[in-house]
N, C-alpha and C positions, 0 to 999 in steps of 0.2 A: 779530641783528647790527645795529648802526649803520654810519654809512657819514657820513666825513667829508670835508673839500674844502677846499681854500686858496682864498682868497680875492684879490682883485687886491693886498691890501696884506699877503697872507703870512700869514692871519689863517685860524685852525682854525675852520672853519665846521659844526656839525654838520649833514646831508643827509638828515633825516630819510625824504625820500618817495623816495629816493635818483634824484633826476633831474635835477639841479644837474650844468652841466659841468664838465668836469674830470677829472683822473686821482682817484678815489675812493681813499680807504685804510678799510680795513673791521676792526671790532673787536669782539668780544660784548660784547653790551648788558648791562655788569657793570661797577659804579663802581672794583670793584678795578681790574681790566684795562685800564679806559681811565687810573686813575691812572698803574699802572705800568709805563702804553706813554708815558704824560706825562714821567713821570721819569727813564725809561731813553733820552728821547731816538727813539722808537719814528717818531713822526711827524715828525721834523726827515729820518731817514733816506728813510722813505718819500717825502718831497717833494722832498726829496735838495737842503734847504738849510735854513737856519733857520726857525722857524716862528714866530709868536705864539699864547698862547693867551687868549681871553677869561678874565678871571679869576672868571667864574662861568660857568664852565663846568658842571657840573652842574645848577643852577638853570635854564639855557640850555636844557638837554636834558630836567630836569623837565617843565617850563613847555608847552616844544613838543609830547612823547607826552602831555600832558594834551589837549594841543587837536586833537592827532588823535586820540584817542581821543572827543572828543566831536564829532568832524566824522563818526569813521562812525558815533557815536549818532545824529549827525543825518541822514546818507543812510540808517539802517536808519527811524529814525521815517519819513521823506517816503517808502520805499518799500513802508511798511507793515509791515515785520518787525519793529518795536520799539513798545512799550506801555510808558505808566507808572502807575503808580495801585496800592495794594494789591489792590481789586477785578479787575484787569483783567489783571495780574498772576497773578495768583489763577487765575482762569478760562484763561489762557493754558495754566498747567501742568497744569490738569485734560484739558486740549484733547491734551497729549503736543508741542505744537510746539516746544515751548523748549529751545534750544541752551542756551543760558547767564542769568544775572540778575545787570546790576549793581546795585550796593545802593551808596545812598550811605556814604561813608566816615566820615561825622558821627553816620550814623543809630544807631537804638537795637539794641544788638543782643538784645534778646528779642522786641522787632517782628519783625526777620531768620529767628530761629530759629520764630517761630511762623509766615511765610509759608513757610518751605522745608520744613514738616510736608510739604506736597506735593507738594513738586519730585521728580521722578524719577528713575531711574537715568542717570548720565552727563551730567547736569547741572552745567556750572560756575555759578560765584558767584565774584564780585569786585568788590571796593570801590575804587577809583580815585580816583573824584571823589566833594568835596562833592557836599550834597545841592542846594544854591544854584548850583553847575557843570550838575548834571545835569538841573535846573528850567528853566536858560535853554535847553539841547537842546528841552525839551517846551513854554517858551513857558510856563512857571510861574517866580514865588518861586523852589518849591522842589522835589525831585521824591528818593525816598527808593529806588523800588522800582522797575527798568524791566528789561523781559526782554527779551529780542532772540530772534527765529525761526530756527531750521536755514537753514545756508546760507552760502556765501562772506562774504557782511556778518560773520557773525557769526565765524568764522574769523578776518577781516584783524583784527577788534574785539579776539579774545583775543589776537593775535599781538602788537599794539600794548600791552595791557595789560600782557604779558610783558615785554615791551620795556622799561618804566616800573618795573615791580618789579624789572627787574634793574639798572638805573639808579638808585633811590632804595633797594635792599636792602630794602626791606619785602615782606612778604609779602602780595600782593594778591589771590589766588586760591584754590582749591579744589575738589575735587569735592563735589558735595550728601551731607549725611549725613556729612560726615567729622568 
């Protein structure tokens, strides 16, 4: 679900961390849905007057689940539940800790398929971000392959990632082996 907000000039603001005051109006995180709540007049009701809309509105809300998405790359790296590096990577999975890997979205995908030889049962995989996005999380260039540890981090992480694939309709996830 996104969660959007008027703004003092009437202005459809998306609320991504949903904690902006305001009376909230709430929509599933699906480019369809927020069009044809766009079109139909959906959010002028709910404000219960006119509304404006950014006219990149979508890029708006790209942009934003990109950056929280690599804000909790970045609270999972500082709190120790996220690695990047093939090697480290690597060893994580053989360990059994890993909730999820994201991969960058630029990377090779037979790189991908040869690191998830050992990922384990109920392991997600998802590509989001560049590899150049996911390098500045880790304080590199560039960063291809980071797995995040069981655990609430890693939950809010996929929750957001969901969020983005249903906003930009690409398909950014999967279970390992699929």
């Amino acid at each position: 679900m996104l969660r959007f907000v008027l703004g003092p000039d009437r202005q459809v603001v998306p609320d991504l961390a949903a904690r902006l005051p305001g009376r909230g109006m709430w929509l599933s995180a699906r480019a369809d849905v927020i069009e044809t709540a766009r079109a139909k007049g959906a959010f002028a009701r709910a404000a219960r007057g006119p509304v404006i809309f950014p006219p990149d509105l979508q890029e708006v809300l790209r942009a934003g689940l990109e950056r929280r998405i690599a804000d909790h790359l970045g609270l999972a790296r500082r709190a120790g539940q996220a690695v990047a590096g093939f090697a480290k990577v690597r060893a994580w999975l053989t360990q059994g800790c890993v909730a999820g890997l994201v991969e960058a979205a630029d990377g090779s995908e037979a790189e991908r398929s040869r690191l998830l030889g050992g990922a384990g049962a109920g392991v997600w995989v998802a590509w989001p971000l560049a590899a150049a996005a996911l390098g500045c999380v880790f304080g590199r260039d560039g960063a291809v392959h980071v797995a995040v540890a069981r655990g609430r981090l890693a939950e809010a992480l996929l929750v957001e990632i969901e969020r983005l694939a249903g906003v930009t309709g690409k398909v950014l996830t999967n279970q390992a082996g699929e």
